[in-house]
C-alpha positions in Angstrom: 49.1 24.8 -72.3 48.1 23.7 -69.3 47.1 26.7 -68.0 44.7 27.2 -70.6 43.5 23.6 -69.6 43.4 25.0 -65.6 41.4 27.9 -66.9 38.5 25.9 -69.1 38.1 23.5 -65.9 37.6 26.4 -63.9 34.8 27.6 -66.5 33.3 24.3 -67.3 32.7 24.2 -63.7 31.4 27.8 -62.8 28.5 27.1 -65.7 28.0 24.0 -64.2 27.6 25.4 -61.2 25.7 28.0 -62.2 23.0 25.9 -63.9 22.8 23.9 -60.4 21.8 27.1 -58.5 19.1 27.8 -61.0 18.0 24.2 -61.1 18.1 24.7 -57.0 16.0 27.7 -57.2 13.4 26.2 -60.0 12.8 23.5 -57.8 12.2 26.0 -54.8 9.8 27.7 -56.7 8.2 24.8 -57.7 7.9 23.6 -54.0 6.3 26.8 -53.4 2.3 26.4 -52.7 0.0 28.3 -54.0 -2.8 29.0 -51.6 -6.0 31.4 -51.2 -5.4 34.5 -49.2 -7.3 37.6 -48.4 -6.9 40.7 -46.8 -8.9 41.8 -43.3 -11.3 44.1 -43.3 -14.1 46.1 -40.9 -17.1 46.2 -42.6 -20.6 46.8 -41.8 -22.6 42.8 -41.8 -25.8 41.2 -41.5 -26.0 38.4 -39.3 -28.7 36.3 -39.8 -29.1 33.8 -37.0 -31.8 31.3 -37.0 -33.3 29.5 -34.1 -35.4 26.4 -33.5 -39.3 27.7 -33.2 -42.4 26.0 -32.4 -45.9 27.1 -34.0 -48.8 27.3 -32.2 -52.2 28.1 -33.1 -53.8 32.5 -31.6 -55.7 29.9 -30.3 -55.9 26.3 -29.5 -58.5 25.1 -26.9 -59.8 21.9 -26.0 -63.4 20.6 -25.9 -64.6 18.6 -23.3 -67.9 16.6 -22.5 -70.0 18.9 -19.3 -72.2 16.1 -19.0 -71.5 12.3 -19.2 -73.9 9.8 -21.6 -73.4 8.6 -25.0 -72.5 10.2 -27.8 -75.5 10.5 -29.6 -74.3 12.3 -32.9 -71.1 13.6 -34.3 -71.7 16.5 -36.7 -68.0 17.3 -38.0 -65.2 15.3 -39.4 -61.2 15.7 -38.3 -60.0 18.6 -40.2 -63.5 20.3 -41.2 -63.3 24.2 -41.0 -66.4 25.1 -38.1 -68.3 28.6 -37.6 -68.7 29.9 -34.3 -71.9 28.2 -32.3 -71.6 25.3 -34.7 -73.1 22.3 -33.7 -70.2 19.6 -33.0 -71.3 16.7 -30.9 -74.5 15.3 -29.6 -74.9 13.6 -26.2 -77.7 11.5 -25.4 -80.2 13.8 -24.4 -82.9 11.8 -22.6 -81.8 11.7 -19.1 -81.4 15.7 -18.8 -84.9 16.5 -20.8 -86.6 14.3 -17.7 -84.5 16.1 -15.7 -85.6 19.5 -16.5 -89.4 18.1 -16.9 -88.5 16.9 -13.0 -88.1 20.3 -12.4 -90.7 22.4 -14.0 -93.4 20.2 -12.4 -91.4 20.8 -9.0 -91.5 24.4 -9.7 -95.0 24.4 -10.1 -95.9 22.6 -7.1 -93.7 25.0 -5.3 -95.9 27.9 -7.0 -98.8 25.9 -6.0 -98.0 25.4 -2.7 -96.9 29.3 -2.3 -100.8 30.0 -3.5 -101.9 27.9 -0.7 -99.5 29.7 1.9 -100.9 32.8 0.6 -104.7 32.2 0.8 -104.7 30.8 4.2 -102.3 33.6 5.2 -105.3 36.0 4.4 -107.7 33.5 6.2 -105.6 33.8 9.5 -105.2 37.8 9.0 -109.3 37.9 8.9 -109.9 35.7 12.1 -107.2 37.6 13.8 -108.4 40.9 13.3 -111.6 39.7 14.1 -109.9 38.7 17.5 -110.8 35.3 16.9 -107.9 33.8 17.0 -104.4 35.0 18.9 -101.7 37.3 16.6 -99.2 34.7 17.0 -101.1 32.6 14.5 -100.6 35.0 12.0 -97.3 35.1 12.5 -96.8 31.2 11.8 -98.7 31.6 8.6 -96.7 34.4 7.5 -93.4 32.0 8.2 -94.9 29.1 6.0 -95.8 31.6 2.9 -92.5 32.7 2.9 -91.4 28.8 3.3 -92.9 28.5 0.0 -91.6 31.2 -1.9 -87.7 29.9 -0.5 -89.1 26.8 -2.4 -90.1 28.6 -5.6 -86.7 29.9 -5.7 -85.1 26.6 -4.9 -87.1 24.6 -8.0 -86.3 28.0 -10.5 -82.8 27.2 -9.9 -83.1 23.6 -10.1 -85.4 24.2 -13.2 -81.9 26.5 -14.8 -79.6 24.0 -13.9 -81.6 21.2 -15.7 -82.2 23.8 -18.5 -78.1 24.5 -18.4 -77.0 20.5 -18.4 -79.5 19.6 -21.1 -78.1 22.6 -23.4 -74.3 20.8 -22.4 -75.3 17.9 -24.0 -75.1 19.7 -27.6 -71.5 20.7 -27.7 -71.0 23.7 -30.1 -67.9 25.4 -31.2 -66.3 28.2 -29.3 -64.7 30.4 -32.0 -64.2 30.0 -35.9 -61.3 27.2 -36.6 -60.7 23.9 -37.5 -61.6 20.6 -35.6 -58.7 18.4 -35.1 -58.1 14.6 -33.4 -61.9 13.1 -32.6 -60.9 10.1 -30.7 -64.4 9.0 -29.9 -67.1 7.3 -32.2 -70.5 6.9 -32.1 -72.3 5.2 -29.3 -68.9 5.7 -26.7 -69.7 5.7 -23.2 -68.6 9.5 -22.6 -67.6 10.5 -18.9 -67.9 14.2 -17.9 -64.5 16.0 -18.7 -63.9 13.7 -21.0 -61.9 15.0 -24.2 -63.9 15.5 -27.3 -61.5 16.9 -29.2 -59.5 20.5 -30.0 -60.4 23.4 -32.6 -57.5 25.4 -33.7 -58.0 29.0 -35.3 -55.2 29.0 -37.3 -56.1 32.3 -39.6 -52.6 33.5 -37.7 -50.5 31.6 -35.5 -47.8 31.9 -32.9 -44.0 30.9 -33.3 -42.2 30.9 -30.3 -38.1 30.3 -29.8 -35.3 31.2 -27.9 -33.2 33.6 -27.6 -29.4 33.8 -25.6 -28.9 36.5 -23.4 -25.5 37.7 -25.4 -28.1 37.9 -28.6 -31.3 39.7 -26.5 -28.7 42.4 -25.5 -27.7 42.7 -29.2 -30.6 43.5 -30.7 -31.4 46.3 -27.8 -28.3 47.6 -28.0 -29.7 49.0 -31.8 -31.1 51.7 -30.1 -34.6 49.9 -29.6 -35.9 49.0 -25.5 -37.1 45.4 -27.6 -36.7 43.5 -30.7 -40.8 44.1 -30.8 -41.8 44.7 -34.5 -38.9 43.3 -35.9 -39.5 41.0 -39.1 -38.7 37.7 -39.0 -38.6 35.0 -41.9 -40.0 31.5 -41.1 -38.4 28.5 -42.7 -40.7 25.4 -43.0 -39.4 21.9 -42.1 -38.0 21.3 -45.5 -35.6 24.5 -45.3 -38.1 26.9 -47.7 -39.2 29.7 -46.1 -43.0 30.9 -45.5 -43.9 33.6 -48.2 -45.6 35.2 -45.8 -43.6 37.6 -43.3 -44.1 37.6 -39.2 -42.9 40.6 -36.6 -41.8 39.6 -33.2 -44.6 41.1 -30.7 -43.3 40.3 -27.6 -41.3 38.6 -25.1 -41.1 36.8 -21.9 -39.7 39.0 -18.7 -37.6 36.3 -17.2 -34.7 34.2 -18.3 -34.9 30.6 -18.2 -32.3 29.7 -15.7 -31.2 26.2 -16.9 -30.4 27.5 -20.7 -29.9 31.0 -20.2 -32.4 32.2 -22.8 -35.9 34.1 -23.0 -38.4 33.2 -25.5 -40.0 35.5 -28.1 -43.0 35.3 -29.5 -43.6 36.1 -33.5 -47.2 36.7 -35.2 -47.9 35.7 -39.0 -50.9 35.7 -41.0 -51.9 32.1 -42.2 -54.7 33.2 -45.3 -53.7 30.0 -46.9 -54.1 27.7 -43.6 -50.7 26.2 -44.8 -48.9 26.1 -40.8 -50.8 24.1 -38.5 -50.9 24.0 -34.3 -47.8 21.9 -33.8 -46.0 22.4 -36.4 -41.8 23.1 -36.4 -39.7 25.7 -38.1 -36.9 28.0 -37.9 -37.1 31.2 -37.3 -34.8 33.8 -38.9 -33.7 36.9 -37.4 -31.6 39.4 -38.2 -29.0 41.8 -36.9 -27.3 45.2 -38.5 -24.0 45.2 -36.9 -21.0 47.7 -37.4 -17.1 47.7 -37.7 -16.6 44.2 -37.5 -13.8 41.8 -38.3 -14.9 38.4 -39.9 -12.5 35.5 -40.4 -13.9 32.3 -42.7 -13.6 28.9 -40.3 -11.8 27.5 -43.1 -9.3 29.5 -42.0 -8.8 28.9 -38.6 -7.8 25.8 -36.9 -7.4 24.5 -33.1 -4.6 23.8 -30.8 -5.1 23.0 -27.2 -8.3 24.7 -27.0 -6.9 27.8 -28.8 -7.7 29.9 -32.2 -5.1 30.2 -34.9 -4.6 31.5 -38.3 -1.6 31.7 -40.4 -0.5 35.0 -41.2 1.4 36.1 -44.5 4.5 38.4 -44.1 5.6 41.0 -46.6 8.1 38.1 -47.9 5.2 35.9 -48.5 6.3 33.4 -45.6 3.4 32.3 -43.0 3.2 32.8 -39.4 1.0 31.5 -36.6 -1.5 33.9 -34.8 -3.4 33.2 -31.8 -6.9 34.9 -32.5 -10.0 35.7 -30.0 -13.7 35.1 -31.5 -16.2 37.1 -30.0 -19.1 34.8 -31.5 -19.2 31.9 -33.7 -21.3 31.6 -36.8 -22.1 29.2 -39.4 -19.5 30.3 -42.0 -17.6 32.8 -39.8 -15.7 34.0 -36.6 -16.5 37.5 -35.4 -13.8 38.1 -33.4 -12.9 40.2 -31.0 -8.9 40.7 -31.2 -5.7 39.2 -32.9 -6.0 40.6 -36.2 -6.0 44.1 -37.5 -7.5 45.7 -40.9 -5.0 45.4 -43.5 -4.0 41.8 -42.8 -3.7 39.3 -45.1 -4.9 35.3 -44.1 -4.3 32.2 -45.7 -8.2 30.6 -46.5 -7.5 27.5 -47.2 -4.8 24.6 -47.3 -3.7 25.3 -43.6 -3.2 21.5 -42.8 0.0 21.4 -45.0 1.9 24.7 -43.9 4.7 25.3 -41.3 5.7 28.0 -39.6 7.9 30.2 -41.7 6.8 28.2 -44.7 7.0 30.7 -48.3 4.0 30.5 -50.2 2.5 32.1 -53.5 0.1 33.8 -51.9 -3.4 34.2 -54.9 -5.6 36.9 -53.5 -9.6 36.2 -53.2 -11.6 39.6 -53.3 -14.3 39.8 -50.4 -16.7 39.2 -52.9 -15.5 36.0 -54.0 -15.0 35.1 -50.2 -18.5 35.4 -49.4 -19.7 33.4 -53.1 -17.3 30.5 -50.9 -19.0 31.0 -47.9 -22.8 31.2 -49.0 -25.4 32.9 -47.0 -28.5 30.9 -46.1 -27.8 28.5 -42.9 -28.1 29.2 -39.6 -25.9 32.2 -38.1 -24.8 32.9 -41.6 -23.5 36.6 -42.7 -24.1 38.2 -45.7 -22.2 41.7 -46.4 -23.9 44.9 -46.9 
């Protein structure tokens, strides 16, 4: 009998037992967290890295007063489209038109006074070879003819140069554009050199930005000597980008030595007048590159300066890794060593796990990765 009793004790308590270690491992399970994981790959990407820009106008030049007076007439308004050789501003004219009348009436005296020289230049010739008077009287009268036609000279330049600053008192366009800032008004006092105001011809305009010297060597490296030609998208101030396409033209030749970059200069067509001299923007530009490992930044996290992702083990238990970008982008690390194709990453939930943690690893396709990571912000990557 009591070993019977012995016996049930000894299989009450094995079930009990049993039910504790499945309990034990329930609750293991349960601890388990599930987290987002995906595999790395090398895949063939388009980086599209964006970069502050200015725009400027083909061509932006400033109109200043030749003469000084006051302004008489202003023909345009701030804004107003203007023709070439269209009349802008009006000086007060009346000083320069007696000016040049100064000078025609000195040019005819001159004239005048070269007559005279003339005629009794032909006198003195007669009574010389008459022998009545001496050669050298001829000579003198030769002298003061030619005194007088120095002087003709001398008024017919005076006479242009009155013509020339009478003309500079009506101020005319220099190109088709559009007038901008007129900080004058009627009746100012205007000085000579004094700033009138700027026409911009904006039918195309100029955007400028900078480029590193890592990038510039990029983009050569494709097998082109420049980026020259290369399409660019410009987005406005508010993010949208300019319907209208633009192709890089050309480049500085020297680095800037404080940030290390060289500018490039982009063309687009402006039909619509919509970007102005001044105006800011981003330019877009993009890169075809090859064979490349990309890692999400949600993925990666710091430790004394250092680069780190948690790797997942055939067991499904995580493991630190010490990884090398090669650049940084909005969404992304191209990096240049510590993981290989084949890999598989934790995304996301990295601030909870230890090393040697078990997790239930939930696989994220690279589609899905990049619907996570959206393209569309500066250094962003988009895959082919």
């Amino acid at each position: 009998m009591k070993g019977l009793t012995l016996i049930g004790a000894l299989l009450i308590s094995g079930i009990i037992a049993g039910c504790a270690s499945q309990a034990e491992e329930k609750t293991s399970e349960a601890e388990k967290p599930a987290l987002p994981i995906f595999e790395v790959t090398r895949q063939s990407t388009t980086l599209k890295r964006e970069y502050a820009g200015n725009v400027e106008a083909v061509r932006n030049v400033e109109i200043r007063a030749r003469v000084g007076g006051y302004l008489d007439k202003i023909h345009v308004d701030e804004g107003q489209q203007v023709r070439k050789g269209q009349l802008l501003f009006q000086i007060h004219q009346a000083e320069y038109q007696a000016e040049l009348a100064k000078a025609k009436a000195n040019l005819k005296s001159a004239m005048a006074e070269a007559k005279t020289a003339e005629v009794e230049m032909g006198r003195v010739k007669l009574l010389v070879d008459k022998k009545v008077i001496s050669g050298s009287e001829l000579e003198l009268s030769k002298s003061k003819l030619e005194a007088a036609r120095a002087a003709i000279e001398e008024a017919q330049s005076a006479q242009q140069n009155a013509s020339l600053r009478l003309s500079q008192a009506s101020i005319r366009a220099p190109f088709d554009g559009v007038i901008n800032r007129i900080p004058f008004k009627m009746g100012s006092l205007i000085e000579e050199g004094t700033l009138l105001t700027t026409v911009s011809d904006i039918h195309e305009v100029y955007a400028y930005f900078h480029v590193s010297e890592k990038e510039y060597l990029e983009y050569i490296k494709k097998g082109r000597k420049s980026p020259n030609g290369q399409e660019v998208t410009l987005l406005l101030a508010d993010d949208t980008p300019y319907k209208q396409p633009g192709k890089i033209e050309t480049m500085e030749s020297v680095f800037d030595d404080g940030s290390g970059t060289i500018a490039f200069r982009a063309r687009f067509p402006n039909p619509d007048r919509v970007l102005k001299h001044g105006a800011t923007g981003k330019i877009r530009l993009e890169n075809e590159v090859d064979n490349v490992v990309l890692v999400p930044q949600k993925a990666v996290f710091e430790i004394q300066d250092k680069n780190y992702v948690y790797v997942v083990d055939a067991a499904n238990k995580v493991k630190m890794r010490s990884i090398v970008p090669q650049s940084r982008l909005s969404q992304f690390y191209l990096l240049k060593s510590g993981l290989e194709p084949g890999e598989k990453v934790v995304y996301e939930g990295i601030q909870n796990l230890r090393e040697g943690m078990q997790i239930v690893p939930q696989a994220l396709s690279a589609e899905k990765l990049l619907t996570l990571n959206p393209a569309g912000s500066e250094n962003s990557v988009a895959a082919n």
